[in-house]
VOLO-593286 format. One line per field, with one value per residue (C-alpha): z, y, x. Coordinates in pm, 1 decimal. Each point is the difference from the previous one (the first is absolute). Example, Ala and Ser with C-alpha at 12.3 -4.5 7.8 and 13.67 -1.06 7.14 Angstrom:
<nodes>
w = (780.0, -66.0)
v = (-450.0, 344.0)
u = (1230.0, 137.0)
</nodes>
This chain:
<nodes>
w = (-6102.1, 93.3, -344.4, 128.0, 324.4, -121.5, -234.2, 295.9, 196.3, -265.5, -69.9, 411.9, -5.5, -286.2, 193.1, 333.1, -206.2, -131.4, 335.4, -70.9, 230.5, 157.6, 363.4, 210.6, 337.7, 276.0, 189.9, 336.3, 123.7, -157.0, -344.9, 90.7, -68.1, 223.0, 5.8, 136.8, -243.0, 136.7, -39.4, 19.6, 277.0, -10.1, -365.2, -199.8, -260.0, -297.2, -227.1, 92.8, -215.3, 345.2, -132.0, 288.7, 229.1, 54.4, 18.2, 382.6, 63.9, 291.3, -161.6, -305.7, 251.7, 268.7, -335.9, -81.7, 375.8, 29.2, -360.2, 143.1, 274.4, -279.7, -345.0, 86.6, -97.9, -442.8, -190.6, -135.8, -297.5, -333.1, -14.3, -239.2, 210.7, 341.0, 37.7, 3.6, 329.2, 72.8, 86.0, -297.6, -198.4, 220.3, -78.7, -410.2, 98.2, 159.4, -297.4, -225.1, 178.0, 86.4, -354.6, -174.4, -173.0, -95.5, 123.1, 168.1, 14.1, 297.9, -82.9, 238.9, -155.4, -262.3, -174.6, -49.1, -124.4, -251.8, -121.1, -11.3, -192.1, -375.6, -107.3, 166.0, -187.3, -292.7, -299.9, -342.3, -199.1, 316.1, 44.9, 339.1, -16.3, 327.6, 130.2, -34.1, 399.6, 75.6, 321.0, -45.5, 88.4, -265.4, -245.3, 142.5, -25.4, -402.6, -35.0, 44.8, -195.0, -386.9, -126.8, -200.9, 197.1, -3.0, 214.1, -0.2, 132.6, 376.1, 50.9, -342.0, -156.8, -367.9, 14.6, 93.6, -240.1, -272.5, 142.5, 31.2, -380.1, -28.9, 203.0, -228.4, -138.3, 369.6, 135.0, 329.7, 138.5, 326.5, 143.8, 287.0, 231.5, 325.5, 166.7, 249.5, -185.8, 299.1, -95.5, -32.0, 122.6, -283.2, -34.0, -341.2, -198.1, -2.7, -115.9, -318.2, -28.5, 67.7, -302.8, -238.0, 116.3, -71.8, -373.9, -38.8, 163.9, 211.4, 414.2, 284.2, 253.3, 251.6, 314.9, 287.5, 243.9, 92.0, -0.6, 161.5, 346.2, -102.6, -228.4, -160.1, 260.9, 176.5, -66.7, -234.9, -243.5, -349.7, -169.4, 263.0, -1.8, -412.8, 46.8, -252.9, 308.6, -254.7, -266.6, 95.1, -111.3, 234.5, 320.1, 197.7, 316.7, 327.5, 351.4, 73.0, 0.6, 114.2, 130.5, 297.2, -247.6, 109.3, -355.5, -222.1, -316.2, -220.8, -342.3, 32.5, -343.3, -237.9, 156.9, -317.8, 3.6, 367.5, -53.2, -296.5, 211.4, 294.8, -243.5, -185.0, 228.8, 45.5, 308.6, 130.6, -33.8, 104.2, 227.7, 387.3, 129.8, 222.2, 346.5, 165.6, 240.0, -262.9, -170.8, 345.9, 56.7, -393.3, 77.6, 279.5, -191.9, -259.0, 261.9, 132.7, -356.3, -35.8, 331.0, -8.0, -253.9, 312.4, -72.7, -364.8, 95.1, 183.1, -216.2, -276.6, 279.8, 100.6, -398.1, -49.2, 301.9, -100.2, -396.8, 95.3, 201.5, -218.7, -347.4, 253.4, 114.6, -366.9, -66.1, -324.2, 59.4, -293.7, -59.7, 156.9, 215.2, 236.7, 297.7, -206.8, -19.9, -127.3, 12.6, -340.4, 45.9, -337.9, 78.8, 129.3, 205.5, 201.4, 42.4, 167.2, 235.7, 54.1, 132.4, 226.7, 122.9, 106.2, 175.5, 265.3, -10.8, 93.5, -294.5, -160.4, -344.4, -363.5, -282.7, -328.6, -328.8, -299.6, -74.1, 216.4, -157.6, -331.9, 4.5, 103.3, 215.2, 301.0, 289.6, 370.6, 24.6, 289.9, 99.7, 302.1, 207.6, 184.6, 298.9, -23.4, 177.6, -126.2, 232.7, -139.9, -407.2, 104.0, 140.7, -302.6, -212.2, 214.1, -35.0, -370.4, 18.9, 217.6, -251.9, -255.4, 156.7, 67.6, -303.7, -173.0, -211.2)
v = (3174.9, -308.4, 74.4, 356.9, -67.4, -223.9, 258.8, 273.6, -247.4, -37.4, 358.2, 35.1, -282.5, 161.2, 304.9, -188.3, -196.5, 308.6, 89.5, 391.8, -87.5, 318.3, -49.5, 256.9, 88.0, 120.3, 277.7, 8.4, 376.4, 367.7, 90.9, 202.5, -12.6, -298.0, -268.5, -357.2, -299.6, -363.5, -114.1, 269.2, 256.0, 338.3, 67.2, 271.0, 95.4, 60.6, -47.8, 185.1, 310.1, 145.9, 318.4, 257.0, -226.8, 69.0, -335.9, -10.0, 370.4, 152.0, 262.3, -199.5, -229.2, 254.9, 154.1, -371.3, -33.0, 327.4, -59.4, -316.3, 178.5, 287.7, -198.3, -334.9, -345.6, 14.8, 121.9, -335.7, 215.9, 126.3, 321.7, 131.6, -143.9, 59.7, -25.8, 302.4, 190.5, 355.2, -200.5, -156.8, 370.6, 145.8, -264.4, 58.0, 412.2, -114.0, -202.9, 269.7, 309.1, -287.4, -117.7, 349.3, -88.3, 76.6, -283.1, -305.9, -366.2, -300.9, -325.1, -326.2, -61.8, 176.0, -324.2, 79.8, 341.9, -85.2, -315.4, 260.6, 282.1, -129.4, -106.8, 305.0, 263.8, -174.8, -183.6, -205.0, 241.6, 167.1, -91.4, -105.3, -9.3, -217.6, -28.7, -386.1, 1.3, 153.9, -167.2, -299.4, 191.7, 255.7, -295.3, -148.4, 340.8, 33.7, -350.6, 118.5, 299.4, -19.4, 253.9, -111.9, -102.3, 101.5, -122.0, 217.6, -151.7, 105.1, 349.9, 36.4, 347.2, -125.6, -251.0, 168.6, 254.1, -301.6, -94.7, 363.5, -10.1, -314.8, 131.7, 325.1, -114.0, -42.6, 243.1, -5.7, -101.7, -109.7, -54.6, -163.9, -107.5, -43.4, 267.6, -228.5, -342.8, -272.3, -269.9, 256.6, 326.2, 175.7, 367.8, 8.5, 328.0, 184.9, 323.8, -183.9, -184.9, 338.1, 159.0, -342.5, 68.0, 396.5, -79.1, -264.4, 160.9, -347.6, 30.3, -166.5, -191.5, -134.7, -231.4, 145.0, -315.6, -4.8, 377.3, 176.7, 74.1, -133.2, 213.0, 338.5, 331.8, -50.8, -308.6, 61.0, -312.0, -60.4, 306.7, 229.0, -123.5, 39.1, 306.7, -75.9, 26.1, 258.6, -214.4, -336.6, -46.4, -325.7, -87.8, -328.2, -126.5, -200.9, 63.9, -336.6, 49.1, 313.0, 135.4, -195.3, -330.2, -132.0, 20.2, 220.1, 180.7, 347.7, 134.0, 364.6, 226.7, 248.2, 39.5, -115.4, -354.7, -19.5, 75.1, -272.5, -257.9, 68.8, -81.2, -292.5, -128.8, -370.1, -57.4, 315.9, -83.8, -336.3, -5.1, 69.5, 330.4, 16.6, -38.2, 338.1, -119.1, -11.9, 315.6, 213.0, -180.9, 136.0, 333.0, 20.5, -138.0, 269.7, 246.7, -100.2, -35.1, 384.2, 149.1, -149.2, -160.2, -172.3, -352.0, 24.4, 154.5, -284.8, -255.8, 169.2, 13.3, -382.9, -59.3, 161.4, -175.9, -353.2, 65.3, 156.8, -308.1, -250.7, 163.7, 12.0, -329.9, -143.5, -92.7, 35.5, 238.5, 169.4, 394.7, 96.5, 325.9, -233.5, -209.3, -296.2, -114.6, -321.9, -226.7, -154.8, -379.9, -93.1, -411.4, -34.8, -321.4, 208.5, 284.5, -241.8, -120.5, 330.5, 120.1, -340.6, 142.8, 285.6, -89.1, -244.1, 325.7, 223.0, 173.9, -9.6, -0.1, -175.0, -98.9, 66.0, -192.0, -94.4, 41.2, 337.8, 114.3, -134.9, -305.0, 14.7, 311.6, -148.0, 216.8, 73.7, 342.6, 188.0, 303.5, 256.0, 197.2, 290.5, -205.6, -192.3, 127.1, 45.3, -305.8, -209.8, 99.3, -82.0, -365.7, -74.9, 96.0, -193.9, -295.2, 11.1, -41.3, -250.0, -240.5, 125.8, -122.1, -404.6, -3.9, 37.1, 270.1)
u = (-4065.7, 239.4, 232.2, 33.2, 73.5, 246.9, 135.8, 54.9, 163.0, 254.8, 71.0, 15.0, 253.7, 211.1, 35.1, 112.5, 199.7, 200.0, 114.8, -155.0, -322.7, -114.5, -130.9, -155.9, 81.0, -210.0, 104.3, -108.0, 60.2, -59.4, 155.3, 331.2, 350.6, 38.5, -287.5, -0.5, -162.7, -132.3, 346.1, 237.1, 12.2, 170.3, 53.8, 102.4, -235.9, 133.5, -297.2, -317.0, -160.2, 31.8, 210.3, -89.2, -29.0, -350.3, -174.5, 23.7, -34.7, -127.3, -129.6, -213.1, -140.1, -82.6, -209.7, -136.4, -140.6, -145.8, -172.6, -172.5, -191.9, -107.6, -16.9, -74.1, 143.9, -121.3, -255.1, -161.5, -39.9, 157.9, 85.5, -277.0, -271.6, 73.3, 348.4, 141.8, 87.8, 123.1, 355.7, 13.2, -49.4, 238.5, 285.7, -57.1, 18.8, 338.8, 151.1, -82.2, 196.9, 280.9, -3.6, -11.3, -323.4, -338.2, -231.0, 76.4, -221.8, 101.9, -33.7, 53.8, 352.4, 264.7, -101.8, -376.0, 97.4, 210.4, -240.1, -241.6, 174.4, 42.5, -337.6, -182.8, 166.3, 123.3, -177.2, 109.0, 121.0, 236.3, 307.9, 226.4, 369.9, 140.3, 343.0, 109.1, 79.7, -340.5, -149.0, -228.7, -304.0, 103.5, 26.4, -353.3, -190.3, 137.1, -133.1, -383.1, 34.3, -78.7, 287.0, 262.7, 330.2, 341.1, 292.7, 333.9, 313.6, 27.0, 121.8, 102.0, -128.8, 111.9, -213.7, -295.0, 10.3, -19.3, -302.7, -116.9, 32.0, -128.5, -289.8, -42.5, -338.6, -175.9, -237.1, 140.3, 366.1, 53.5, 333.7, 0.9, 333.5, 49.4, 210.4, 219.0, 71.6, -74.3, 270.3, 288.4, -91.2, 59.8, -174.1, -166.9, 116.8, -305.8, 145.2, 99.6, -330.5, -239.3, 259.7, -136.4, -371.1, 46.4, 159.1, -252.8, -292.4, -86.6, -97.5, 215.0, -97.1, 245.1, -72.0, 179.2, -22.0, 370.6, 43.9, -253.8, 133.2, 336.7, 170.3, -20.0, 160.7, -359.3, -111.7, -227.1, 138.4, 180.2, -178.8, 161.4, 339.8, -95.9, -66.0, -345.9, -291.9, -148.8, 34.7, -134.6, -401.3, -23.6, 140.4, -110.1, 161.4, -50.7, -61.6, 139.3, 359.5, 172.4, -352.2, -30.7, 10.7, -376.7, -165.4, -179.7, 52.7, -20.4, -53.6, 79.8, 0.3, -194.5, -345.7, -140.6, 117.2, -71.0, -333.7, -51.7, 192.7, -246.4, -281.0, 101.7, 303.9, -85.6, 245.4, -150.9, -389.4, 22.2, 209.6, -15.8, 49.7, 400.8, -34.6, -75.2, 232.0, 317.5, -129.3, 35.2, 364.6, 77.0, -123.4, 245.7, 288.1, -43.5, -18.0, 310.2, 170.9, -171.7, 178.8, 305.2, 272.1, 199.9, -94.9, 61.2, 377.5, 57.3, -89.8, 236.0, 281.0, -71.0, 7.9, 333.9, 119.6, -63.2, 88.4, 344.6, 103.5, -156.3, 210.7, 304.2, 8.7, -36.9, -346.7, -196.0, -290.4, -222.6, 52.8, -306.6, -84.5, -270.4, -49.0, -30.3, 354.5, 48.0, 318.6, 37.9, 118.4, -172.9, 8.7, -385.7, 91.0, 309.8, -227.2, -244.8, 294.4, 139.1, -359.3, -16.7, 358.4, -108.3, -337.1, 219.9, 229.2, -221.0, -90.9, -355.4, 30.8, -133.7, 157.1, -202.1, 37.5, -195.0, -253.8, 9.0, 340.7, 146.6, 149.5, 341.7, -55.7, -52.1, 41.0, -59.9, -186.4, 24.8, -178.5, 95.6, -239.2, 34.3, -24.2, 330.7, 293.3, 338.6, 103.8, -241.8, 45.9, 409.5, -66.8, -228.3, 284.0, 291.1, -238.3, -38.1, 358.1, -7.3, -204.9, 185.2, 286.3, -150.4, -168.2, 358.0, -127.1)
</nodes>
């Protein structure tokens, strides 16, 4: 136990030593477009999944209150025992008329569902075809499963059809992508990728995290702006992020492979059941994405806003159609400084760098809700301009 305490203290030390340490700060009021951490007060934030701006609604956590007087505080249960409450049901029903689907199944986190996806419905001689940006719980959740594995170069169509080829032999083909890449916020092309599965005769899956609620005419995520909701077999998504960001996840799809995942889904039979309390706060954020496309308007004007001045001003931005906007600085120790900058400036905001984007792709991501103002988007840009400016860049 000594030797491998000794050896953990050494790969500790290597990462301090780097300079790319990763501390966490604690932030001592509501999520929202401005918070206040332990040693920063009064910040813009600039990096929360917070998209609508619903994290601190009134609305959601009117709904969450109310549900704790009629539902309760948990379940102490699994759902197939006796975990499962009307409010629960009634959130699924919701996901599946928002989602366009037949069936849908909640899990505690987007995580579970996609760790729980692969190996349910697919065996040895199946057959999954990932994107090679695919999110880490995508990658974990192809890990357990027995298929045979094939990465395609990210976004690239070509490339997948090789290993659709390549992949002739398999009983089943899964493609699976995620429909907003979380590093760039690039939209994956669907409508090309449902063509590949058509000619190919394989069934998509797509994990809508950063879209649902975020892009698409009414939110409804990267297979609406597609234009491919009738074409996508699999969907899975979060309620922790644009949904009122507390936690929770979904599978929605073809009844059929809801109905196998609720009976052999490990995540799903082993795993609590979601608060009542966040499933009641869900049902009310769907019901607000249902009866009204206002907060999804002005996110898209808020991200128009910001990417205009950014492109105008000079800085290097990806050619995505998202919130997540990052500002490519590409040297992982400036990005570091550049994010220090901008927390005495004001501005709360991370850099990311290997291993969580190639190496030398470093980059400070940003992300705008539709709770920021114009005012506020403008001084985050004149301060990136600012540090620009004494970093000598």
């Amino acid at each position: 136990m000594k030797s491998a305490i000794k050896i953990w203290q050494g790969n500790i030390q290597e990462i301090k030593d780097s300079g790319l340490w990763k501390d966490e700060r604690v932030i001592t009021t509501p999520q929202s477009s401005k918070i206040d951490t332990t040693k920063n007060k009064d910040l813009i934030n600039m990096c929360a999944n917070n998209y609508l701006g619903l994290s601190n609604s009134d609305v959601l956590t009117a709904a969450a209150k109310e549900s704790l007087d009629k539902w309760g505080y948990g379940l102490s249960s699994v759902r197939f025992i006796c975990g499962t409450q009307a409010i629960h049901k009634e959130l699924e029903d919701k996901i599946t008329a928002f989602m366009k689907q037949e069936d849908t199944i909640l899990y505690s986190s987007c995580f579970d569902a996609n760790t729980g996806l692969f190996e349910t419905i697919l065996g040895a001689d199946d057959a999954i075809l990932s994107d090679e940006l695919n999110h880490a719980s995508i990658i974990d959740g192809i890990r357990l499963c027995k298929a045979k594995r094939f990465r395609y170069k990210n976004n690239d169509m070509a490339d997948l059809e090789n290993c659709l080829k390549e992949a002739k032999d398999a009983r089943i083909r899964l493609i699976i992508t995620d429909g907003v890449f979380s590093m760039d916020g690039i939209i994956a092309n669907l409508s090309a990728l449902c063509d590949l599965a058509d000619k190919y005769d394989a069934i998509v899956a797509v994990d809508e995290s950063h879209a649902t609620g975020v892009i698409g005419k009414t939110g409804r995520g990267s297979i609406e702006y597609c234009n491919v909701m009738d074409r996508v077999d699999i969907v899975t998504g979060t309620l922790g992020k644009a949904l009122g960001g507390a936690s929770g996840g979904f599978t929605s799809g073809r009844k059929e492979i809801i109905d196998i995942l609720r009976q052999r889904s490990r995540p799903y039979l082993f795993s609590n059941t979601l608060s009542p309390t966040i499933a009641a706060a869900s049902v009310k954020a769907f019901d607000m994405l249902l009866s009204s496309t206002a907060l999804v308007e002005k996110l898209h004007s808020n991200m128009e806003h910001y990417v205009e001045k950014l492109k105008s001003n000079g800085f290097e931005i990806l050619d995505g159609r998202h919130p997540i906007i990052p500002i490519m600085v590409y040297d992982e120790l400036i990005a570091q400084k550049m994010a220090a900058m901008l927390l005495d400036k004001g501005i709360y905001a991370v850099g990311f760098f290997y291993p969580v984007v190639p190496k030398g792709r470093a980059r400070i991501r940003t992300q705008v809700s539709a709770a920021h103002t114009k005012e506020q988007l403008d001084y985050v840009v004149d301060t990136f301009i600012e540090c620009r400016k004494e970093l000598g860049l």
